[in-house]
C-alpha positions in Angstrom: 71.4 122.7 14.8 70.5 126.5 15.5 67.0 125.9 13.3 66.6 123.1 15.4 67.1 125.4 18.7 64.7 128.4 17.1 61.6 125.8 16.6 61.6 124.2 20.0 61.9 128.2 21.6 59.0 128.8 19.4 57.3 126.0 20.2 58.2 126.5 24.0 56.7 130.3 23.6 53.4 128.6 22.4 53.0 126.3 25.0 53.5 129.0 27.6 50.8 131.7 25.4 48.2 127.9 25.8 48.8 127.6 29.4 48.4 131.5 30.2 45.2 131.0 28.0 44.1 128.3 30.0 44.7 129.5 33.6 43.2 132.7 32.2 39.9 131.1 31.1 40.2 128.6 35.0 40.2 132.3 36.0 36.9 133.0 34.5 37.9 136.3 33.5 34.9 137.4 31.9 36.0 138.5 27.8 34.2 141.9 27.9 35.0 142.8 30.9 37.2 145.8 32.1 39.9 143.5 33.7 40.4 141.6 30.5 42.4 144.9 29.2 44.3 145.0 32.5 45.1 141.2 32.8 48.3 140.3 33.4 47.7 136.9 31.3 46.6 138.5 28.2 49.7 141.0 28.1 51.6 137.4 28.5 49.8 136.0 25.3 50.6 139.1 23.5 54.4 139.3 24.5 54.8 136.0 23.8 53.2 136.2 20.1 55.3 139.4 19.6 58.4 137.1 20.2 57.6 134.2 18.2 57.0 136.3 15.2 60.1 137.9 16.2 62.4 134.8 16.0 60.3 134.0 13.1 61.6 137.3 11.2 65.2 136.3 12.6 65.3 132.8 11.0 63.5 133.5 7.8 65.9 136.8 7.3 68.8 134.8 7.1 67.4 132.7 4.6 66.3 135.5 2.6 70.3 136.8 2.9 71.0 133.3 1.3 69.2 133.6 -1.8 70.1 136.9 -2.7 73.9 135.9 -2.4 72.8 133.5 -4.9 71.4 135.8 -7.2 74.4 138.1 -7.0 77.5 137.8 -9.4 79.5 134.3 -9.4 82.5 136.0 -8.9 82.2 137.7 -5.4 85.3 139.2 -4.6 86.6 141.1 -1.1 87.3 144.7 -1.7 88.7 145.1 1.4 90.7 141.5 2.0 93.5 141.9 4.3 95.2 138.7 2.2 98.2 139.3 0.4 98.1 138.2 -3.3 99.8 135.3 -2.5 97.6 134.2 0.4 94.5 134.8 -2.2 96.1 132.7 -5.1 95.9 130.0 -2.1 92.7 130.7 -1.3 91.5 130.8 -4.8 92.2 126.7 -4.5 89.1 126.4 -3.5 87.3 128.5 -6.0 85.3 125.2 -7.6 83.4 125.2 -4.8 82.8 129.2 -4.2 81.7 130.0 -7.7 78.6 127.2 -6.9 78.0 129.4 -3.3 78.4 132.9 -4.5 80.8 133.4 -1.8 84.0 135.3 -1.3 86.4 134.1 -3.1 89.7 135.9 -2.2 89.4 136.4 2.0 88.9 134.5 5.0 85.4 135.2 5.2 82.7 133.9 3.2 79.6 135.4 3.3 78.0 132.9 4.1 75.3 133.0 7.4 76.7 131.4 10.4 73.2 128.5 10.5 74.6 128.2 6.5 77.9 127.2 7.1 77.7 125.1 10.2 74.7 123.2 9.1 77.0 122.0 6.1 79.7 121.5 7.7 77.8 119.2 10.2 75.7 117.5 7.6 77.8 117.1 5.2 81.2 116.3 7.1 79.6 115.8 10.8 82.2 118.5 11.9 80.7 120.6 14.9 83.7 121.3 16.8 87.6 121.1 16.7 87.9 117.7 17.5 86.5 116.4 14.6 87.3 119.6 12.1 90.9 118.4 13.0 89.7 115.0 12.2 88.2 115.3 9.0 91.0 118.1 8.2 93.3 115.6 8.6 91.4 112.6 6.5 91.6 115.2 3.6 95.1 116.3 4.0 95.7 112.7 3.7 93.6 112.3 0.4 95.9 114.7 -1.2 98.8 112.9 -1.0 97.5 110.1 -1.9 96.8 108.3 -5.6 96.0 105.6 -7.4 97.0 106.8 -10.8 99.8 105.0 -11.2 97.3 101.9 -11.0 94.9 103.8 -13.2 97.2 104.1 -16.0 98.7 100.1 -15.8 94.9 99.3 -15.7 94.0 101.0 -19.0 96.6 99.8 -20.8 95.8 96.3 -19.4 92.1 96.9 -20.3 91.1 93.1 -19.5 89.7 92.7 -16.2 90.4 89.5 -15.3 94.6 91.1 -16.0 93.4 94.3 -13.8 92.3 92.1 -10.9 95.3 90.3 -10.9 97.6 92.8 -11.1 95.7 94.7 -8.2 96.1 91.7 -6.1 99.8 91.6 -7.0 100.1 95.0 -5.8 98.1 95.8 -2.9 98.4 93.8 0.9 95.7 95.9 2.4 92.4 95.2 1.7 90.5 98.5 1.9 93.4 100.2 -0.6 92.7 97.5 -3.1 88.8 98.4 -2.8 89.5 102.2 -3.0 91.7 101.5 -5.8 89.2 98.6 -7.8 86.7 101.6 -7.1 88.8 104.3 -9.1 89.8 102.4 -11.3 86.0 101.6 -12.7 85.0 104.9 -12.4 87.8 106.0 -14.8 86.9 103.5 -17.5 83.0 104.8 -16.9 84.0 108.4 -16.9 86.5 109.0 -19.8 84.2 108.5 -22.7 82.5 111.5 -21.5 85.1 113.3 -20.1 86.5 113.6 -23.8 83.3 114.6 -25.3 83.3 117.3 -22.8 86.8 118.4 -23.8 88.2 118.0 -20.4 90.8 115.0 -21.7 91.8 114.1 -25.2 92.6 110.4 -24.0 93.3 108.0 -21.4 97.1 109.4 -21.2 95.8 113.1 -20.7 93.3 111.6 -18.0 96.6 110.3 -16.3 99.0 112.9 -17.4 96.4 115.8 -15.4 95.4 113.0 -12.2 92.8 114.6 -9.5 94.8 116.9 -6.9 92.9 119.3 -7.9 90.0 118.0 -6.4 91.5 116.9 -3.0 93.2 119.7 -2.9 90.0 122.1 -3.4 87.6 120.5 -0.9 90.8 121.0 1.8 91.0 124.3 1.4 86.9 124.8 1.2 86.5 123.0 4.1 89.1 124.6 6.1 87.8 128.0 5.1 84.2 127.0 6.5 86.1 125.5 9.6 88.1 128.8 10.4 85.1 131.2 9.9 82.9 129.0 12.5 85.9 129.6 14.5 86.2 125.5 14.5 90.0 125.7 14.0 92.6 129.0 14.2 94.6 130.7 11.5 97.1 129.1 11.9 95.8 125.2 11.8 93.8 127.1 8.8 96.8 127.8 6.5 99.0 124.9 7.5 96.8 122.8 5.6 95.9 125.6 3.3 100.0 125.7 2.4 99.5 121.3 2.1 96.9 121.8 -0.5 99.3 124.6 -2.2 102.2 122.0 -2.2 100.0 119.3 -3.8 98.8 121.1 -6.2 101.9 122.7 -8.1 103.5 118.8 -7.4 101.4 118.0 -10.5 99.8 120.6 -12.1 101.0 124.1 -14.1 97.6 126.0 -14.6 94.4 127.1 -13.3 93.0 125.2 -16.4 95.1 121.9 -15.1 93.7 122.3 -12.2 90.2 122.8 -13.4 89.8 119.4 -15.1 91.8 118.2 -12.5 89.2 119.0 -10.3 86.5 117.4 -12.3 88.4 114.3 -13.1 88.8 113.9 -9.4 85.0 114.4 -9.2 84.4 111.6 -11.5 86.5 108.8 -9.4 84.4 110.4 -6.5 81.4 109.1 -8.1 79.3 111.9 -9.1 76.8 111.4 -11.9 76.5 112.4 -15.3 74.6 115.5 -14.5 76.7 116.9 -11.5 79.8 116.5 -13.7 78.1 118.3 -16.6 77.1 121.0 -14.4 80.0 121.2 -12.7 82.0 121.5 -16.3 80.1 124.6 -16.7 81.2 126.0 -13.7 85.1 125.1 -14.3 84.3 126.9 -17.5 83.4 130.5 -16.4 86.7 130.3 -14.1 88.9 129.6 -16.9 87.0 131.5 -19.5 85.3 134.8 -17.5 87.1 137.9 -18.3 85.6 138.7 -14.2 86.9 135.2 -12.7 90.0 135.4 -10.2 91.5 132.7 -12.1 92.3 135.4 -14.8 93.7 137.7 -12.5 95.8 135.3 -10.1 98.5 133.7 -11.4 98.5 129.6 -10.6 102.0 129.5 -10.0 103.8 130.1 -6.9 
């Protein structure tokens, strides 16, 4: 939105240097003549090309901040967080999704440029204010407490699809939860061939056994973080769902490494392909594994 804003200013500012051009030249000001050093117009021109190269420096700044969090360490931590442990071990939820941005990773802050963070939150959630941060808070907080692996596991040991479909119809009265779950449930058969060759199950009972709150419950907290920073929700709204995704989490799960594949396993049933979850493995992988990541220094547990 704030690019958006920058460009049409820029492009206002050159519309105004044309027109001072143009009255200048109705003005036939002579070019070589003393007045066109003195001319109001051409000090016009000149301020207004000093202020589009300006914003120019502004906008393209901020990008340049971007790409050299990227090239900074995954594992960006807050020297001076005013979290306690605990409230970082809750924060640290959502550290699937921080070790991809090379943001903070144990504060309420980010990092992250202001155009950065509410450009994804709009695009990729259409949140731009409280009203609809509450909104899609809520959709997710909702997510979290709800699963369909208990119809996961009856459908693989049903395996037969013709016995799947019936047994879904037998179960669900509303439509759209019978679609969510028909969804999952192929997705899961798709996924688990290669979610054993990348070690993140051993079988179709580990797959069921680990479930996915750790993916609902790491794109709540993320996404209330981003929310809170753009000052889209307060502190407190932040942490009461923070404290939801906490609650979920330890429901089902015993370790950051639980909660890792957990985390990809939800991806999968999300519908990511073959390379996102591959990538995304790798990145799981350096928090469990990293002598540097958080995950070694929080504890999972409450």
């Amino acid at each position: 939105m704030k690019k958006r804003t920058i460009f049409s200013v820029m492009f206002m500012l050159c519309l105004v240097a044309q027109e001072a051009s143009a009255f200048r030249l109705r003005l036939k000001v002579p070019t070589g003549s003393d007045s066109d050093e003195s001319s109001p117009y051409t000090w016009i021109i000149y301020a207004v090309i000093a202020i589009a190269v300006l914003v120019g420096l502004y906008t393209y700044l901020k990008q340049f901040k971007t790409v050299f969090r990227h090239l900074g360490s995954s594992f960006k931590m807050d020297a001076k967080t005013t979290l306690s442990s605990d409230q970082q071990r809750k924060v640290l939820l959502g550290a699937a999704y921080y070790v991809q941005d090379k943001v903070y990773m144990n504060s309420l802050k980010t990092g992250m440029t202001s155009e950065e963070r509410e450009e994804r939150l709009d695009d990729a959630w259409n949140i731009s204010n409280n009203k609809n941060a509450m909104n899609v808070l809520g959709e997710l907080k909702v997510e979290c407490k709800k699963s369909y692996f208990p119809q996961i596991a009856e459908a693989f040991k049903l395996k037969n699809q013709q016995d799947i479909d019936k047994y879904l119809n037998d179960t669900f009265v509303n439509q759209s939860d019978l679609l969510a779950c028909s969804k999952q449930i192929e997705r899961a058969f798709k996924s688990i061939g290669n979610l054993v060759k990348l070690g993140i199950v051993r079988n179709e009972d580990d797959f069921v056994r680990i479930g996915d709150a750790g993916w609902a419950t790491s794109r709540l907290v993320y996404v209330a973080r981003m929310c809170l920073e753009s000052k889209f929700i307060n502190e407190a709204e932040f942490w009461q769902f923070v404290d939801v995704a906490d609650e979920v989490a330890h429901q089902s799960l015993t370790s950051w490494e639980d909660f890792g594949k957990s985390y990809i396993i939800g991806l999968c049933l999300w519908g990511a392909n073959g390379y996102e979850v591959k990538h995304q493995v790798r990145e799981v992988n350096k928090l469990l594994e990293d002598p540097k990541s958080p995950w070694k220094t929080f504890p999972f547990g409450k």
